[in-house]
C-alpha positions in Angstrom: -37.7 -127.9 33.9 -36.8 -128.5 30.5 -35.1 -132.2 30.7 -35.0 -135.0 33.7 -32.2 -134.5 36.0 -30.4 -137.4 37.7 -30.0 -137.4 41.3 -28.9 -139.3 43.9 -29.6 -139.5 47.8 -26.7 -138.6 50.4 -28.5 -140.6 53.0 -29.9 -143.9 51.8 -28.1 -143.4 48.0 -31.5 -144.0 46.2 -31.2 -142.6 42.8 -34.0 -140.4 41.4 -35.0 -138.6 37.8 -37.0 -136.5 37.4 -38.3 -133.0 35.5 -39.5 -131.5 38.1 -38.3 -129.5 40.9 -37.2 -131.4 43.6 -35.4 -130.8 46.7 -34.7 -134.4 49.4 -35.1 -137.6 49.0 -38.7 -138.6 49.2 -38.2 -141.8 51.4 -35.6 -140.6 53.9 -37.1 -136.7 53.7 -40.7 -138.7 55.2 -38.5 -139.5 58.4 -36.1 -136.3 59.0 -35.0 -138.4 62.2 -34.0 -137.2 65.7 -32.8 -133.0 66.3 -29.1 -134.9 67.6 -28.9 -135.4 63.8 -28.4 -133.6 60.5 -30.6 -133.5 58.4 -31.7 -136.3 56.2 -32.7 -137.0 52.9 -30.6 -134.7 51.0 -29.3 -135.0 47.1 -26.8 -134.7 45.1 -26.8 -134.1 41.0 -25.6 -137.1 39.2 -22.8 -135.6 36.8 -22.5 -137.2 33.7 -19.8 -136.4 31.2 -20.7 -136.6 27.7 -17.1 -137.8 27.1 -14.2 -138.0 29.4 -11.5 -135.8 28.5 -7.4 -135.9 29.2 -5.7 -134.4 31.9 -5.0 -130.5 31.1 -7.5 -130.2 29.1 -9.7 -126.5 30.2 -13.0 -127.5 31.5 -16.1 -126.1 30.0 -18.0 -125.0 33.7 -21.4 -125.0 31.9 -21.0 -128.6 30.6 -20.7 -129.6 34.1 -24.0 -127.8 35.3 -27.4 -129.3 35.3 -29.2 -126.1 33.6 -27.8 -123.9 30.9 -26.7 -120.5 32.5 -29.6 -117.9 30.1 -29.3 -115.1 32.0 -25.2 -115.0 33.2 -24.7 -112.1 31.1 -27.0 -110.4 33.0 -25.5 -111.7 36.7 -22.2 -112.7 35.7 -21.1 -114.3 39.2 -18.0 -116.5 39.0 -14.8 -115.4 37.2 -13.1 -113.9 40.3 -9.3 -113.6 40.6 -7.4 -116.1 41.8 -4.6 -113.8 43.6 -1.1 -114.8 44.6 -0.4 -112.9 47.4 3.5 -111.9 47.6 4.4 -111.0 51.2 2.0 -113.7 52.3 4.0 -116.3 50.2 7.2 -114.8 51.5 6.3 -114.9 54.9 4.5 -118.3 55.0 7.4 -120.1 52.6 4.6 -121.8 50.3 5.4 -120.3 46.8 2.4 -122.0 45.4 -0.4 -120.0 48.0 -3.5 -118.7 46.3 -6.5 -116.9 47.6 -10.0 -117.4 45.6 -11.2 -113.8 45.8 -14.6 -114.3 45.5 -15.7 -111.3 47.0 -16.1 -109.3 43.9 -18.9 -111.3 42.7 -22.1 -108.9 42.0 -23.3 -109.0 45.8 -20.0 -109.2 46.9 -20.1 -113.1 47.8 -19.6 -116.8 46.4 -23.0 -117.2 47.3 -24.0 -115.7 43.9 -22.6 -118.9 42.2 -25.8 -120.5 43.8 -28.5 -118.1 43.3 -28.1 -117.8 39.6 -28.5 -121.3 39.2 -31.5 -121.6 41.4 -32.7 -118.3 39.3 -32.6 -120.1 36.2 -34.5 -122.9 37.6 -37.2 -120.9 39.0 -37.5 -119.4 35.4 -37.2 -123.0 34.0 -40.1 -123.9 35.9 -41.7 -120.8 35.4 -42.2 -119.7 38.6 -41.7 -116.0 39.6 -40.5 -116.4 43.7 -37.9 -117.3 45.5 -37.6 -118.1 49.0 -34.5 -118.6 51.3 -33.5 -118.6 54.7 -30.0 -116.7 55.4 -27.8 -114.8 57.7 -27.5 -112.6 55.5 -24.9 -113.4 52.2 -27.3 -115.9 50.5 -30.1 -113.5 51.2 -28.6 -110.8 50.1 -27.1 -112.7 46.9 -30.5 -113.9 45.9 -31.9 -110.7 45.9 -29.5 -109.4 43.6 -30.0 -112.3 41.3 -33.4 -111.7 41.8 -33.6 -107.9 41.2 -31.2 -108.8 37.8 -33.6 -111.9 36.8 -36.8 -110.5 37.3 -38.0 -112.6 40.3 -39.6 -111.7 43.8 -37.3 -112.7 46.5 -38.6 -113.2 50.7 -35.7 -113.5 52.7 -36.0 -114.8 56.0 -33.4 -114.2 58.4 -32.4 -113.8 62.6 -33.2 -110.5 63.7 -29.8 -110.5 64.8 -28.3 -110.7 61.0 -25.6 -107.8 60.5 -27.7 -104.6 59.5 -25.4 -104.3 56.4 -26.3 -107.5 54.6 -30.0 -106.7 55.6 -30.5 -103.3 53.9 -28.5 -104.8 50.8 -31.6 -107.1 50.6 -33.5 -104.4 51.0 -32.1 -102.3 48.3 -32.7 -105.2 45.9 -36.2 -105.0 46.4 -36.2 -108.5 48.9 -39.4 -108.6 51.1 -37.2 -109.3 54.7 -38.9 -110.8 57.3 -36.5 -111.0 60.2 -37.3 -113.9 62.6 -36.9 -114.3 66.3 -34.9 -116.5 66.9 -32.2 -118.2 65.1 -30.7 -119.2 61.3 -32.2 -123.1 62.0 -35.2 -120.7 63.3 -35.4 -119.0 60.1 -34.7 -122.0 57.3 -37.8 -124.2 59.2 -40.0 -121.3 58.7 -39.1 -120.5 55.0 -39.3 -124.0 53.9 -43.2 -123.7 55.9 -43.9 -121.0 53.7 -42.8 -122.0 50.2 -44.5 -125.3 51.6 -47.9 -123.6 51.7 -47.7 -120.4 49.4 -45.0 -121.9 46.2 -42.2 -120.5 44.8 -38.8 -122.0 44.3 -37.2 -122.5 48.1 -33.1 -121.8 47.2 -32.0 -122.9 50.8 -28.7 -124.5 51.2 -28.6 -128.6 50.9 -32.3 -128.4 50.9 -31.9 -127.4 47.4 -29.4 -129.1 45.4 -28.9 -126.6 43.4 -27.2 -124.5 45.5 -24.6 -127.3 45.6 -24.3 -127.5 41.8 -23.7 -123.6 41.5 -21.2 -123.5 44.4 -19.2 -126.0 42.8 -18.4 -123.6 39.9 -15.6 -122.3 42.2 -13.5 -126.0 41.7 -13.7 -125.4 38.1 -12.1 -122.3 37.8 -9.7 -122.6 40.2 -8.8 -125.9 37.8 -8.7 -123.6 34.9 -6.7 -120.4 36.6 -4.0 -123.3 37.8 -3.1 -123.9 34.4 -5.3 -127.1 34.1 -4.5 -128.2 37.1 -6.0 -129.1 40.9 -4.5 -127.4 43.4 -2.9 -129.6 46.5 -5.0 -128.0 49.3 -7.9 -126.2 49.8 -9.2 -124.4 52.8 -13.1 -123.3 52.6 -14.8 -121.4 55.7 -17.5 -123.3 57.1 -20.9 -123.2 58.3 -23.8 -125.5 57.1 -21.2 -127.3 54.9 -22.8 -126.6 51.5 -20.2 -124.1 50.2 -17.4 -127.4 51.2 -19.6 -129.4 49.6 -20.2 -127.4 46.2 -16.2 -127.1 46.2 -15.8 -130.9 46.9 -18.4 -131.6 44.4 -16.4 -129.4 41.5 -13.2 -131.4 42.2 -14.9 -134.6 42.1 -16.4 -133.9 38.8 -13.3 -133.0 37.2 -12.1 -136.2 38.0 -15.1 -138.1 37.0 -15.3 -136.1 33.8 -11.0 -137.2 33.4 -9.6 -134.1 33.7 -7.4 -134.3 36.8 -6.1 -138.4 38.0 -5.4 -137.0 41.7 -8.3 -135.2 44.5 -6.9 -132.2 46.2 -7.4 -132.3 50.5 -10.3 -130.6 51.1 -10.2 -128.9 54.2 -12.9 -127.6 56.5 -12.5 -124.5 58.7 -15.0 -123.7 61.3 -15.1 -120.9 64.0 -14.9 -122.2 67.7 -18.2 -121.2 68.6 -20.0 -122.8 65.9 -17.5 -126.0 65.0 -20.8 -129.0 64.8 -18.5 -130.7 61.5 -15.1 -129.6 63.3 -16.5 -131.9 66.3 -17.9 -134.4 64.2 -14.7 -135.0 62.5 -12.8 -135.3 65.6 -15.3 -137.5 67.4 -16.2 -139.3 64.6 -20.2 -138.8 65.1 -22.6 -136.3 63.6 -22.9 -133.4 66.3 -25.0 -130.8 66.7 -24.6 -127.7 69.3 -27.4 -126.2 71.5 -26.1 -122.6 70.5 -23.7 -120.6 68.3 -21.2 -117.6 69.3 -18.9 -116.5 66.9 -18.0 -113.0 65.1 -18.6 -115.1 61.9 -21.9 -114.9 61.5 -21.9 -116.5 58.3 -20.5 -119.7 59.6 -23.2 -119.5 63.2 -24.7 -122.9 62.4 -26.4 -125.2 65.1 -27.5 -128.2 63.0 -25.5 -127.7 59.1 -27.8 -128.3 56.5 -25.5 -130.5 54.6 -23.7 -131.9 57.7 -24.0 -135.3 56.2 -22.7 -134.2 53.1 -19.7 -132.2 54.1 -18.6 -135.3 56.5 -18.8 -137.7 53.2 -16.3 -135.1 51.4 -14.0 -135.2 54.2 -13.4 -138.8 54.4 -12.9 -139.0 50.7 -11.1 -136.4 50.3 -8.7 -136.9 53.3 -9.2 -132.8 54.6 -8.8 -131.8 57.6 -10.9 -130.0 60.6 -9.5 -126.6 61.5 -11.1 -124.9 64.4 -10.2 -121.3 65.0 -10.6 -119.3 67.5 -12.8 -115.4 67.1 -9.4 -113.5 68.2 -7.3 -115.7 65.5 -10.2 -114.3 63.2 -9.9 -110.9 63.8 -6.3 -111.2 63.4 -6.4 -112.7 60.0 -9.0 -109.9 58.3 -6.3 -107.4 59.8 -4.0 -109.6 58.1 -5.5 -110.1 54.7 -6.2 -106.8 54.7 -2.8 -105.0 55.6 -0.5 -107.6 53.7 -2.8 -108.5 50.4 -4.7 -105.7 50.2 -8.6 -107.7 50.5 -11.0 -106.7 52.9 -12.7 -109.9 53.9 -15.6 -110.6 56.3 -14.9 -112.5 59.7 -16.4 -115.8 58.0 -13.2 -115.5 54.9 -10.9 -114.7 57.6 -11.6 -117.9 59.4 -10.4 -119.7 56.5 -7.1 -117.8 56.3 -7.2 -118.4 60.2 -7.2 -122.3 59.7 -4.5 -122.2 57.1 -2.2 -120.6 59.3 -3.4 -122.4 61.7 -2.6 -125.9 60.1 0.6 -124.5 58.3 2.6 -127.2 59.6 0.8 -129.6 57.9 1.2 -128.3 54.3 4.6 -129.2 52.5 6.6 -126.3 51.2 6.1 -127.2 47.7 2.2 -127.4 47.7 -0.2 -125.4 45.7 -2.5 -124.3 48.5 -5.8 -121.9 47.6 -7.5 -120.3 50.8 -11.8 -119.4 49.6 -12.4 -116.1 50.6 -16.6 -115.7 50.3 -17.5 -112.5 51.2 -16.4 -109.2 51.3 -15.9 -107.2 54.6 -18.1 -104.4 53.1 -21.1 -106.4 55.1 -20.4 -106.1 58.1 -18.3 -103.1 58.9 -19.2 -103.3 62.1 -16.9 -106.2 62.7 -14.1 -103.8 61.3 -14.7 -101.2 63.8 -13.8 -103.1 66.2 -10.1 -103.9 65.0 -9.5 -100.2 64.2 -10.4 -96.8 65.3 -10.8 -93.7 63.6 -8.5 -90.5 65.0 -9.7 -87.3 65.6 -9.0 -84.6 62.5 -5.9 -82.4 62.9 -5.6 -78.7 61.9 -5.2 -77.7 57.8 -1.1 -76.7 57.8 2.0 -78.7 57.7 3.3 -78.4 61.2 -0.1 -79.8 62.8 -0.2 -82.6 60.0 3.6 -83.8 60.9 2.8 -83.7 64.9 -0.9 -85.9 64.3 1.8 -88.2 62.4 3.9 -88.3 64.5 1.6 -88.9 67.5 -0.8 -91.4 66.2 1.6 -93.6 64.0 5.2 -93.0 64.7 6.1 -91.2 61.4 8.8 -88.5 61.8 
């Protein structure tokens, strides 16, 4: 690394400099505490503004990032549209709705904000590997970045990871080891190996980088508002970093003066993997003995940054949406047929949990739904919502009949 980097622990709030890669808090890391727990010990960047600026003002993202982006040119993630949906608006009667379409990033997910960050570090620190855990999008993303950056990437993920995300690994050149077992499975056995063999380990919270480059999504949505925070903001979860990383962008705008007022940060989480939906509502950090959800980004037993996420809630008085799997399947029909973006089940959720909570959000709110990934990764999940007709002869008179019978057009 090329300069110390402030940090500061989530756990015990111990600050820490240093130059060098680090990933938890030494003293609280030493006792990770009981498996009915998250996980301790992780940190957060200290940002400090060079000078506080006035409300309006654009924000300069790489000001607010810990390493300067070298090689964005080269893996330009971030700058997605921020869409305003028209029949969505109209039907909902919230002018102000947005959805962050992140899935046009290179690998076709937000995670991307994270693994170019954690590229550049590896490359500050001069090291040529990468390893991560994933189901499959921050696997996938880091070996994109990878593959663009020069850098061996070993991906370990659950054998049952949607094929989809696994050969895009696979395309980029990542050496895949699928795991038996589960995603918790998969991150204790990759933070094992980079333990004993090196390399840069980009997990989620265990990293804190992967924090700082998801929180790149808050800036821009500040800048695309016209300078502005949004009221609301619903963001799919799973191990909480990607909540956390938008939390975190927020916050710094406001530490760095550039909006007075914190939008409600809101956390939406799939019935069958809710740990931080259940936490909220009980008011206790809970972990579940098993995941099943159609999400398979958001299938989390013990989130990484559980701790974390449950901080941002409180202070940023969100909410804890829990959807069901059928709600979800009906929202990625929905964004699909009525804005025209085809999302994986784990965006959907969060489009689930906004019209889900709809009666909580004034009329005259500006509202922005994160959509992460695109539903290009797991078609198989799409399959199952529709179903491809048989062909029909090559003249008019057959074509008007198969129209006629399969979709009512006369």
């Amino acid at each position: 690394m090329t300069r110390a980097i402030r940090y500061h622990c989530v756990t015990c709030g111990k600050a820490l400099e240093s130059a060098d890669v680090v990933y938890l808090c030494p003293s609280c890391s030493a006792d990770p505490g009981p498996a009915t727990e998250y996980p301790r010990g992780c940190l957060s960047v200290d940002f400090e503004p060079s000078r506080r600026g006035k409300a309006g003002q654009e924000a300069d993202i790489s000001s607010f990032l810990p390493l300067p982006l070298a090689s964005w040119s080269g893996f330009p993630a971030g700058n997605t549209p921020l869409v305003a949906p028209q029949a969505l608006r109209a039907r909902t009667g919230i002018p102000g709705l947005w959805l962050k379409n992140d899935t046009v990033n290179m690998s076709g997910s937000l995670k991307d904000r994270a693994s170019i960050l954690v590229a550049e570090q590896a490359l500050a620190a001069a090291e040529t590997r990468v390893v991560l855990a994933s189901t499959g999008n921050a696997g996938a993303s880091m070996a994109c970045a990878g593959a663009a950056c020069g850098l061996q990437v070993i991906l370990f993920v659950p054998s049952s990871a949607p094929r989809a995300k696994l050969l895009q690994s696979l395309m980029y050149g990542a050496r895949v080891v699928p795991v038996r077992g589960t995603y918790d499975d998969a991150f204790e056995l990759s933070i094992s190996y980079s333990t004993r063999h090196g390399g840069i380990n980009r997990n989620t919270a265990f990293n804190p980088f992967t924090v700082e480059g998801k929180k790149t999504v808050s800036l821009e949505i500040y800048n695309q508002l016209g300078f502005q925070a949004p009221d609301a903001v619903y963001v799919p979860t799973g191990d909480g970093v990607i909540f956390s990383g938008a939390c975190k962008g927020f916050l710094d705008l406001h530490r760095a003066g550039l909006i007075r007022k914190l939008p409600a940060m809101n956390v939406v989480q799939a019935q069958g993997s809710n740990a931080i939906v259940r936490s909220v509502r009980e008011g206790r950090q809970v972990v579940i003995p098993s995941t099943s959800t159609i999400a398979d980004s958001l299938s989390v037993c013990r989130p990484a940054a559980g701790a974390m996420a449950l901080g941002y809630v409180s202070q940023f008085g969100g909410r804890a949406v829990e959807v069901t799997d059928a709600e979800i399947r009906e929202a990625q029909a929905d964004l699909s047929r009525s804005a025209g973006l085809f999302v994986e089940p784990s965006s959907a959720a969060a489009w689930a949990g906004f019209l889900r909570d709809r009666a909580n959000v004034d009329a005259s709110a500006r509202v922005v739904v994160l959509l992460t990934g695109t539903g290009f990764k797991d078609t198989a999940a799409a399959e199952k919502l529709v179903s491809m007709p048989g062909p029909c002869e090559p003249d008019v008179e057959s074509a008007t009949r198969f129209l006629a019978d399969q979709y009512g057009i006369r």
